[in-house]
PDB file of N, CA, C and O in Angstrom:
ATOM      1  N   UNK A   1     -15.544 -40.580 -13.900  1.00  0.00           N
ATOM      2  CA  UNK A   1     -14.964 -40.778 -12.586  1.00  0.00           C
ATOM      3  C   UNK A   1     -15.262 -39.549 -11.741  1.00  0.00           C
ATOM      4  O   UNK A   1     -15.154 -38.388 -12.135  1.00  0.00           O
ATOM      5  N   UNK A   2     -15.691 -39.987 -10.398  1.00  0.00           N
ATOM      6  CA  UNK A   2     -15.510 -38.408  -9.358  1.00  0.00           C
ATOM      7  C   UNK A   2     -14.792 -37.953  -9.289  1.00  0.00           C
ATOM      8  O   UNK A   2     -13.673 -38.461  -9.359  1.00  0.00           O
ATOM      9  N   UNK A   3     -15.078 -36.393  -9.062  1.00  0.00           N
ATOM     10  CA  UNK A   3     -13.784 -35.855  -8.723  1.00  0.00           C
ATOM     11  C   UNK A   3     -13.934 -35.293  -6.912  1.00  0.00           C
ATOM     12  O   UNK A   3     -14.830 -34.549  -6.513  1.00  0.00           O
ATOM     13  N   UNK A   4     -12.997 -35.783  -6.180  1.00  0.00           N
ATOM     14  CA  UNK A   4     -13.000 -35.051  -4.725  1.00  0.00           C
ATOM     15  C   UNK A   4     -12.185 -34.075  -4.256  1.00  0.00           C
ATOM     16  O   UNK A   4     -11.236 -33.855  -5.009  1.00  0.00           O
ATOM     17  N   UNK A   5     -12.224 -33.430  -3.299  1.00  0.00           N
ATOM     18  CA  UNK A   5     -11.417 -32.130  -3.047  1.00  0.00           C
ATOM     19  C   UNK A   5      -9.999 -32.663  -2.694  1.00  0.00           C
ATOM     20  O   UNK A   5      -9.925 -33.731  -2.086  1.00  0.00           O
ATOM     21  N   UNK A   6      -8.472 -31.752  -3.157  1.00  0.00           N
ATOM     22  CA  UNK A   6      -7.403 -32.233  -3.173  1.00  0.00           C
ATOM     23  C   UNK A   6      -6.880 -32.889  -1.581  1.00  0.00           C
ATOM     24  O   UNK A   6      -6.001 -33.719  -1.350  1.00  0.00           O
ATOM     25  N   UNK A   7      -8.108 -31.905  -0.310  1.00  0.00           N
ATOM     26  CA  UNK A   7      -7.589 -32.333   0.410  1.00  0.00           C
ATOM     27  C   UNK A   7      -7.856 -34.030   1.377  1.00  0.00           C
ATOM     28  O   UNK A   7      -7.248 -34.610   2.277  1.00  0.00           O
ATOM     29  N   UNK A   8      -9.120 -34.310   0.542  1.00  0.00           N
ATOM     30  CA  UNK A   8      -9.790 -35.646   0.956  1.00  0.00           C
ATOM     31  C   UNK A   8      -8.670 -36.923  -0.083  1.00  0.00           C
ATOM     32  O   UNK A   8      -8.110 -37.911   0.392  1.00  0.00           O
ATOM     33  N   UNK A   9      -8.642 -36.581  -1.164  1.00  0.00           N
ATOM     34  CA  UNK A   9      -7.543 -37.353  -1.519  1.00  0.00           C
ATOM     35  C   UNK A   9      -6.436 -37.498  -0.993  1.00  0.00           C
ATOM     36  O   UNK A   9      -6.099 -38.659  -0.759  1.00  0.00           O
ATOM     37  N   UNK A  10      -5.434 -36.314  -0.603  1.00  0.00           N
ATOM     38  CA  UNK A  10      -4.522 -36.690   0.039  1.00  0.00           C
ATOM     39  C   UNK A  10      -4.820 -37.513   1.726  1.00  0.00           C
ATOM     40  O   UNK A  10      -3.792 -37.940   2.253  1.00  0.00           O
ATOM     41  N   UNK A  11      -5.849 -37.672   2.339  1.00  0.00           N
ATOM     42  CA  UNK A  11      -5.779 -38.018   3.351  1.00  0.00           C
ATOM     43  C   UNK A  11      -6.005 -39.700   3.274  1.00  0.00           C
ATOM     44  O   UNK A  11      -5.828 -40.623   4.069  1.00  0.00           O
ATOM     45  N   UNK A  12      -6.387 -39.612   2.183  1.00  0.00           N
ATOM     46  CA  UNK A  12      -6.616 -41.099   1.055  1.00  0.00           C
ATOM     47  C   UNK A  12      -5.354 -41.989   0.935  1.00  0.00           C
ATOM     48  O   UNK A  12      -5.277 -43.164   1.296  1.00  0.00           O
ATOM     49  N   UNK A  13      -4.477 -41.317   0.429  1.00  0.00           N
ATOM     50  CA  UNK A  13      -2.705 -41.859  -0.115  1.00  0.00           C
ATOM     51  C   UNK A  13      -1.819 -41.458   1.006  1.00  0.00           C
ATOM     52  O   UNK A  13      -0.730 -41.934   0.686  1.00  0.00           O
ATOM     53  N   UNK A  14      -1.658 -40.761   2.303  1.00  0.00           N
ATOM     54  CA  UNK A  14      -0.573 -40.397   2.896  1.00  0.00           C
ATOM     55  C   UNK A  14      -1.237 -40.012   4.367  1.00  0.00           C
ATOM     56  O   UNK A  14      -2.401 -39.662   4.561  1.00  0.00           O
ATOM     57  N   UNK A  15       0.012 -40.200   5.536  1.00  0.00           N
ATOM     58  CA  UNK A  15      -0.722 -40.665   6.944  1.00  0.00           C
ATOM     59  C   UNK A  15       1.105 -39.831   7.510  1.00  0.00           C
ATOM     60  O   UNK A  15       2.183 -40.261   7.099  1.00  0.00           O
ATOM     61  N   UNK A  16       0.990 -38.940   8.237  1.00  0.00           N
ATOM     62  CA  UNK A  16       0.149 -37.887   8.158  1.00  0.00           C
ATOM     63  C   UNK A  16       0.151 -37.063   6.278  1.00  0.00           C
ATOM     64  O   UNK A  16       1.226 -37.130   5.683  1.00  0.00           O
ATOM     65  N   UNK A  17      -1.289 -36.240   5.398  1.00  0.00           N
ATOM     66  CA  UNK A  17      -1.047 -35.869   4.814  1.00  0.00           C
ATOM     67  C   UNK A  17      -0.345 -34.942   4.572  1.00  0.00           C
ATOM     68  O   UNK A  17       0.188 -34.428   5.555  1.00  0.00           O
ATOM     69  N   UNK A  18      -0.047 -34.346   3.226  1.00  0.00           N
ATOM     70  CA  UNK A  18       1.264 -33.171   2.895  1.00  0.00           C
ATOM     71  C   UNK A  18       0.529 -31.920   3.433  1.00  0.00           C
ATOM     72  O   UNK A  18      -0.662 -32.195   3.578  1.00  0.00           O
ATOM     73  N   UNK A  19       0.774 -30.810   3.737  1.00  0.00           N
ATOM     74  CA  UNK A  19       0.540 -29.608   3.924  1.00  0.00           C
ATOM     75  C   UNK A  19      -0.370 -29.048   2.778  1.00  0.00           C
ATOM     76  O   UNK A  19       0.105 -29.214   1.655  1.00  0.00           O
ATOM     77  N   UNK A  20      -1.764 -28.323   2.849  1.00  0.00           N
ATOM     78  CA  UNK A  20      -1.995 -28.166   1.693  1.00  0.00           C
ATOM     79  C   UNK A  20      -1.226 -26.828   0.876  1.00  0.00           C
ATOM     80  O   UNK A  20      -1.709 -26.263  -0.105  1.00  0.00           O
ATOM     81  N   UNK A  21      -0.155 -26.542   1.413  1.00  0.00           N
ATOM     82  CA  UNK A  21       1.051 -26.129   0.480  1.00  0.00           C
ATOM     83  C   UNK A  21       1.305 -26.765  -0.619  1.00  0.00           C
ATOM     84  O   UNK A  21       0.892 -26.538  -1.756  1.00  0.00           O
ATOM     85  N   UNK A  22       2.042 -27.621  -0.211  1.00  0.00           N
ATOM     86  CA  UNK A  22       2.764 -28.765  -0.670  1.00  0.00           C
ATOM     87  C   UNK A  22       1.857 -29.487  -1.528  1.00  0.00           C
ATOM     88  O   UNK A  22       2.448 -29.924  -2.515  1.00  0.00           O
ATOM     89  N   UNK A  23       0.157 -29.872  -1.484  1.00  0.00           N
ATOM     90  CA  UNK A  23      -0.047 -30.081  -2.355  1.00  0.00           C
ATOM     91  C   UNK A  23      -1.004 -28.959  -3.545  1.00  0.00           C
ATOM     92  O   UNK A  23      -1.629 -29.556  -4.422  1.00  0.00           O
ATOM     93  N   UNK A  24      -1.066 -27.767  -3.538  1.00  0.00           N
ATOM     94  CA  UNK A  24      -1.305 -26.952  -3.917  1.00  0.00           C
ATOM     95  C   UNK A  24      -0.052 -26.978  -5.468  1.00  0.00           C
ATOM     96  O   UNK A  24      -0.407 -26.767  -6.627  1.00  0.00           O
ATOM     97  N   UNK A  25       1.284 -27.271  -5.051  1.00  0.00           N
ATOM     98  CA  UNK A  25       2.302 -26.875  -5.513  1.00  0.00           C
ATOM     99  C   UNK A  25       2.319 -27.960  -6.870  1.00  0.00           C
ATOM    100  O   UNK A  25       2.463 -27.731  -8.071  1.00  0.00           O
ATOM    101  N   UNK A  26       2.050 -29.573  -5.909  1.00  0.00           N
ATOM    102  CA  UNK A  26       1.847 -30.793  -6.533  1.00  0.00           C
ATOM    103  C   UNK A  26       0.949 -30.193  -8.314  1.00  0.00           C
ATOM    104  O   UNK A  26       1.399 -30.255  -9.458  1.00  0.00           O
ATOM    105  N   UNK A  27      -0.373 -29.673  -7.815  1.00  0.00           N
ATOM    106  CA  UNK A  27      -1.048 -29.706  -8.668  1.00  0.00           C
ATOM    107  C   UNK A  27      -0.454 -28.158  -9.958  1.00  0.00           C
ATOM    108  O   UNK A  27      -0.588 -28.182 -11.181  1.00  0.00           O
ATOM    109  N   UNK A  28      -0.084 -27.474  -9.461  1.00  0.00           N
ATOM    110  CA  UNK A  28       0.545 -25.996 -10.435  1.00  0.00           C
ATOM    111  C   UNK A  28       1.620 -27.169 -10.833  1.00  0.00           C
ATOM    112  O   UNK A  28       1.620 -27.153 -12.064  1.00  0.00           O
ATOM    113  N   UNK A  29       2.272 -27.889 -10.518  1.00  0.00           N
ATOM    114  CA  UNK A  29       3.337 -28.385 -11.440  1.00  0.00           C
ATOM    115  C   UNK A  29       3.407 -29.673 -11.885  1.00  0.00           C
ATOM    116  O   UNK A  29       4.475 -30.273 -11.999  1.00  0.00           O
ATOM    117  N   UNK A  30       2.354 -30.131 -12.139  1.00  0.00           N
ATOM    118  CA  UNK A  30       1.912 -31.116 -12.997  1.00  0.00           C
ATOM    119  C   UNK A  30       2.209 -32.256 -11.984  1.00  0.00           C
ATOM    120  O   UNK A  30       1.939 -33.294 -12.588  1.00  0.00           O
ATOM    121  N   UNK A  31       2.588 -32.523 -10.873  1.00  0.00           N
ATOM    122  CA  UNK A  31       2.454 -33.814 -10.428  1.00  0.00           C
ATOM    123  C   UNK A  31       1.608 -34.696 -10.365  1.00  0.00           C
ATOM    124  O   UNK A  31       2.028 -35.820 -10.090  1.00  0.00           O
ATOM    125  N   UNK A  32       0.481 -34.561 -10.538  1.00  0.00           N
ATOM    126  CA  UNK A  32      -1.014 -35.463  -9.609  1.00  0.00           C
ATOM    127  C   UNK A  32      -1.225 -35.758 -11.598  1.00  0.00           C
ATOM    128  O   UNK A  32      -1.252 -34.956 -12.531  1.00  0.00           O
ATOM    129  N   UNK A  33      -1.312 -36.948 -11.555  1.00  0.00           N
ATOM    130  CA  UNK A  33      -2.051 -37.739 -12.786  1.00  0.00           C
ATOM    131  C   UNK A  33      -3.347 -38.458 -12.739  1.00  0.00           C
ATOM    132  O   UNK A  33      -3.391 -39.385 -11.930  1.00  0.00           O
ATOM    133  N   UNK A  34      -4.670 -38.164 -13.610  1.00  0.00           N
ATOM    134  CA  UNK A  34      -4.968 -36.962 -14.546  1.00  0.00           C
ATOM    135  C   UNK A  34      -4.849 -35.482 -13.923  1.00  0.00           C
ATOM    136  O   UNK A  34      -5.358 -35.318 -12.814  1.00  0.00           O
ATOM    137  N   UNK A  35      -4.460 -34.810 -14.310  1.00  0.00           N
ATOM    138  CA  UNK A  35      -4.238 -33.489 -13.887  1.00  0.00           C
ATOM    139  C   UNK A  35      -5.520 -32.883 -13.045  1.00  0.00           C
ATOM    140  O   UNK A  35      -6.615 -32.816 -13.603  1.00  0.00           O
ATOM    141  N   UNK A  36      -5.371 -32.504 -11.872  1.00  0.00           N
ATOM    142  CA  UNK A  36      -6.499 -31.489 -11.082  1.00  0.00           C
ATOM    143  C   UNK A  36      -7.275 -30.572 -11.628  1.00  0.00           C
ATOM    144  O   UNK A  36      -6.841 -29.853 -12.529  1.00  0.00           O
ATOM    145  N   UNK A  37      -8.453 -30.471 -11.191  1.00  0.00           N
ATOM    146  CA  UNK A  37      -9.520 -29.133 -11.890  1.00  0.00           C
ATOM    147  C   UNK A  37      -9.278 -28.072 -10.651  1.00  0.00           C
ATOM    148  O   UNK A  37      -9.450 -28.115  -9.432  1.00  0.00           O
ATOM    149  N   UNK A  38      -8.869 -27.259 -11.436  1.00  0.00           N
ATOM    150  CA  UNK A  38      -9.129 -25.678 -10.555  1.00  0.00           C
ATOM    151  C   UNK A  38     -10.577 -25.450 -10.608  1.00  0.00           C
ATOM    152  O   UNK A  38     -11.135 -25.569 -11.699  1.00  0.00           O
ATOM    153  N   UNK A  39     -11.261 -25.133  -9.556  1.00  0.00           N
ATOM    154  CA  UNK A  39     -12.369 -24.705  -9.872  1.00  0.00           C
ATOM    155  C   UNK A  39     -13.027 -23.436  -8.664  1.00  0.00           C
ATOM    156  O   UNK A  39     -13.547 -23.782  -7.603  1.00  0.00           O
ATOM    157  N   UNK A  40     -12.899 -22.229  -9.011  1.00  0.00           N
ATOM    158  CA  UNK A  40     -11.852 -21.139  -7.756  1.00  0.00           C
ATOM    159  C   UNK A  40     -10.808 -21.227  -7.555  1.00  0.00           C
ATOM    160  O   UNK A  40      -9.855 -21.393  -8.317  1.00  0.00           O
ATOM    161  N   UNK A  41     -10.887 -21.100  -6.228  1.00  0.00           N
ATOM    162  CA  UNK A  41      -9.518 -21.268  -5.459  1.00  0.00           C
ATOM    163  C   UNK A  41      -9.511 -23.014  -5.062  1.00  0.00           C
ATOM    164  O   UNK A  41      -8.583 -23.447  -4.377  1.00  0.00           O
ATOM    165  N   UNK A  42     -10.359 -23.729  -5.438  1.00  0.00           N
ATOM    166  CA  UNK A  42     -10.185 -24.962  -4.634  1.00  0.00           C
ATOM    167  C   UNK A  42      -9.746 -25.731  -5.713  1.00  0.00           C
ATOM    168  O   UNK A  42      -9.963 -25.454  -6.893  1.00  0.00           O
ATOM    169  N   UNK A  43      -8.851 -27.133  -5.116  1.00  0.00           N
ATOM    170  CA  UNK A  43      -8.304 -28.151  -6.421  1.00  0.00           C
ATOM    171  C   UNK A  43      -9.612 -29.178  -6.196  1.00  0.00           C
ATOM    172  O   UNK A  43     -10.318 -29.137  -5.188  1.00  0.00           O
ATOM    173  N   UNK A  44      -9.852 -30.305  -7.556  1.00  0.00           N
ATOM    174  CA  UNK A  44     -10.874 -31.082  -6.878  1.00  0.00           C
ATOM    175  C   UNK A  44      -9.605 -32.720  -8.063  1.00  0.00           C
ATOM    176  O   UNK A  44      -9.205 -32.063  -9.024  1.00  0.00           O
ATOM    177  N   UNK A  45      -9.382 -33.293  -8.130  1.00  0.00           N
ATOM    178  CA  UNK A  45      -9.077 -34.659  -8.292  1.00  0.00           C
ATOM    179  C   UNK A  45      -9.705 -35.555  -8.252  1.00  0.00           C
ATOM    180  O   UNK A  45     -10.578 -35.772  -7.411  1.00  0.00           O
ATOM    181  N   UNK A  46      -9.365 -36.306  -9.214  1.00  0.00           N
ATOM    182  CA  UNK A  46     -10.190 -37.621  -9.890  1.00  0.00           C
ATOM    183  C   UNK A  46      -9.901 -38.512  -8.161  1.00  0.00           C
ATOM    184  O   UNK A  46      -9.241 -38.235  -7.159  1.00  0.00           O
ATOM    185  N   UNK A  47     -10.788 -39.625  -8.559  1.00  0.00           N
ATOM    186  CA  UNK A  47     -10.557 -40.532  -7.070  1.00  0.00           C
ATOM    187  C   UNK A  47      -9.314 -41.297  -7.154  1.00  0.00           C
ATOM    188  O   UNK A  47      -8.512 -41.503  -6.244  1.00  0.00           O
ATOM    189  N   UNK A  48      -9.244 -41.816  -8.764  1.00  0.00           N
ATOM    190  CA  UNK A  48      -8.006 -42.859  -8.846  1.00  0.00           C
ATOM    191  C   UNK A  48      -6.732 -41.983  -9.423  1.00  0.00           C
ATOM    192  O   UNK A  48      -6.097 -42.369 -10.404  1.00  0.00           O
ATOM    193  N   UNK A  49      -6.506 -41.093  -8.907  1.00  0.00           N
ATOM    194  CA  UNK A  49      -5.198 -39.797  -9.635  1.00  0.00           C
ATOM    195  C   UNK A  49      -4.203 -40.321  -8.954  1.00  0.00           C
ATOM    196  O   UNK A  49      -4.682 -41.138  -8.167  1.00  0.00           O
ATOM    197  N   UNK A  50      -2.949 -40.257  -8.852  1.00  0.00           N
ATOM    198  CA  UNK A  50      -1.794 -40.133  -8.473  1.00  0.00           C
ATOM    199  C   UNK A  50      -0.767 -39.430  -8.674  1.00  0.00           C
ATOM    200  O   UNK A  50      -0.717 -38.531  -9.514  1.00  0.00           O
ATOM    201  N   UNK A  51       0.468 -39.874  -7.680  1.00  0.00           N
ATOM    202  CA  UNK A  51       1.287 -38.467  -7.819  1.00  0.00           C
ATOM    203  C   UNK A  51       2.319 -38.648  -9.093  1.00  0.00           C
ATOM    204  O   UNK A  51       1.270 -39.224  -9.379  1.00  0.00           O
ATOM    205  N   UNK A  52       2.804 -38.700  -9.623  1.00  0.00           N
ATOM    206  CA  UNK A  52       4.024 -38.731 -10.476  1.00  0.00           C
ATOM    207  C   UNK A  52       5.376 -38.781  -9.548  1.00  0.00           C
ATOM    208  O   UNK A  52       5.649 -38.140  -8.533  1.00  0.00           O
ATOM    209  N   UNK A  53       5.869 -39.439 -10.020  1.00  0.00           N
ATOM    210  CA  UNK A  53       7.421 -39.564  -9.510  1.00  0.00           C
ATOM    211  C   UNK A  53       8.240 -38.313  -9.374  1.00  0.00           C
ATOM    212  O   UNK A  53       8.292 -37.439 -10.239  1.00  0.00           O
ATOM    213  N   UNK A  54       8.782 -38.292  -8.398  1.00  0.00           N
ATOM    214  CA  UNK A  54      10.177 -36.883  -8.723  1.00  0.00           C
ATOM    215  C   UNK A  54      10.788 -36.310 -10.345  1.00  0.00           C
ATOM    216  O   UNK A  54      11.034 -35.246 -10.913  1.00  0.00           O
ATOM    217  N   UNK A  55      10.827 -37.647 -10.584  1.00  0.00           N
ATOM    218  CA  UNK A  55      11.344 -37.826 -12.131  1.00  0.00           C
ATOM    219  C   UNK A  55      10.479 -37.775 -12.975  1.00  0.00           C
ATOM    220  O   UNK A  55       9.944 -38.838 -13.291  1.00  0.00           O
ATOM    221  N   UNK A  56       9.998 -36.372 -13.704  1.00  0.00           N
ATOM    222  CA  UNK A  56       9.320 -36.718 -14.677  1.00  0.00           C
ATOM    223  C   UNK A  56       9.200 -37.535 -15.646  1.00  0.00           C
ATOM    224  O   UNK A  56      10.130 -37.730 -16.428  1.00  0.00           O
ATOM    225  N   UNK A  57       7.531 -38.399 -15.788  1.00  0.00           N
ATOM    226  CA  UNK A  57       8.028 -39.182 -16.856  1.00  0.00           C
ATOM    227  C   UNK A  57       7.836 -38.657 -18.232  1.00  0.00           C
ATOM    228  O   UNK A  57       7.134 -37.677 -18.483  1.00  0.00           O
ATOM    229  N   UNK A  58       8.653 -39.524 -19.330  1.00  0.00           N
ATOM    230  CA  UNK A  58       8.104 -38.546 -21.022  1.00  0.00           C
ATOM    231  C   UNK A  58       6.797 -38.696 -20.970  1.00  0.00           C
ATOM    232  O   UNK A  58       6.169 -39.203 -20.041  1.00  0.00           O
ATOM    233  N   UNK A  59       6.111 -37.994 -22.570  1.00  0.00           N
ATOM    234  CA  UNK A  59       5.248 -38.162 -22.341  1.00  0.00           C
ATOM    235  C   UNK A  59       4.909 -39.291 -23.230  1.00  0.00           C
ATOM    236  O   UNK A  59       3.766 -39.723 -23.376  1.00  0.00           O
ATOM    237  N   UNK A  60       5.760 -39.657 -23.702  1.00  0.00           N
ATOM    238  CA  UNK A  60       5.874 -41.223 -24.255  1.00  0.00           C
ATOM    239  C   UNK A  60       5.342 -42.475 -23.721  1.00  0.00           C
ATOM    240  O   UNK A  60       4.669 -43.365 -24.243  1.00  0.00           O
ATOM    241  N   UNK A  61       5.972 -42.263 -22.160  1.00  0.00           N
ATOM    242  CA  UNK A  61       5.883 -43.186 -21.203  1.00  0.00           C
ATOM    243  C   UNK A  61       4.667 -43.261 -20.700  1.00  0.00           C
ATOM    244  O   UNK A  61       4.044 -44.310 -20.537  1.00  0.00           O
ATOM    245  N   UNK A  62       4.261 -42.087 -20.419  1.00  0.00           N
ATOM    246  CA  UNK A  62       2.885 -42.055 -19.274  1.00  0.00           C
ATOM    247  C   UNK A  62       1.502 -42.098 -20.633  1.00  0.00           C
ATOM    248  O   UNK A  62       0.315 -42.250 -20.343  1.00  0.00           O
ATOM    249  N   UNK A  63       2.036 -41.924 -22.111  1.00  0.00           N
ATOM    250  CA  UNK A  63       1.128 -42.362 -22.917  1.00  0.00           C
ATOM    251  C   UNK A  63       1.005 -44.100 -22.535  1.00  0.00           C
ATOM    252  O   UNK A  63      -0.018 -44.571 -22.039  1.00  0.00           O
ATOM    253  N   UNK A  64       2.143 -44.870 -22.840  1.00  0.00           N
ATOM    254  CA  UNK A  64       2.473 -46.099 -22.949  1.00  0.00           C
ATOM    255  C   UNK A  64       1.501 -46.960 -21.522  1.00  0.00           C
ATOM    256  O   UNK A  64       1.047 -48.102 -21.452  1.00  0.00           O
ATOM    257  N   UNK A  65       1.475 -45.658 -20.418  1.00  0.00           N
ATOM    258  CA  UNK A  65       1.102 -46.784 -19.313  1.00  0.00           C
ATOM    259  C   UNK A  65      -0.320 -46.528 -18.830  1.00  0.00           C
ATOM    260  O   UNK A  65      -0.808 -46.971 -17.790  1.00  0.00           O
ATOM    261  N   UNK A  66      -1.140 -45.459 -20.070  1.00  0.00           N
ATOM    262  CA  UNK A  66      -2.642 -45.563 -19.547  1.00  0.00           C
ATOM    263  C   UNK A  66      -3.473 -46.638 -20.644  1.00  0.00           C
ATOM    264  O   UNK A  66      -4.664 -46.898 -20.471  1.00  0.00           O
TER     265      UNK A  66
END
């Protein structure tokens, strides 16, 4: 799968997108599923990634639902 820069994805899923704060933060704390590549300073994300819920899920669960 490609991977694109964090900020072309978010403009992908959300209108207006998050701050790239906000998603900087997403990716240091595990939100975005499969997890982001650091590569420098820049994030790059799969095309079909998403965010994770507020609520982390186990890792039971997010085994169960790939």
């Amino acid at each position: 799968m490609k991977h694109i820069h964090l900020d072309a994805w978010a403009e992908t899923r959300y209108s207006p997108p998050p701050s790239q704060w906000v998603l900087r933060k997403w990716c240091r704390q595990g939100e975005i599923y499969p997890a982001p590549e650091r590569v420098g300073r820049e994030w790059y994300v799969r095309e079909d990634a998403q965010r994770l819920s507020s609520q982390p899920a186990s890792l039971v669960d997010r085994l169960r639902a790939a």
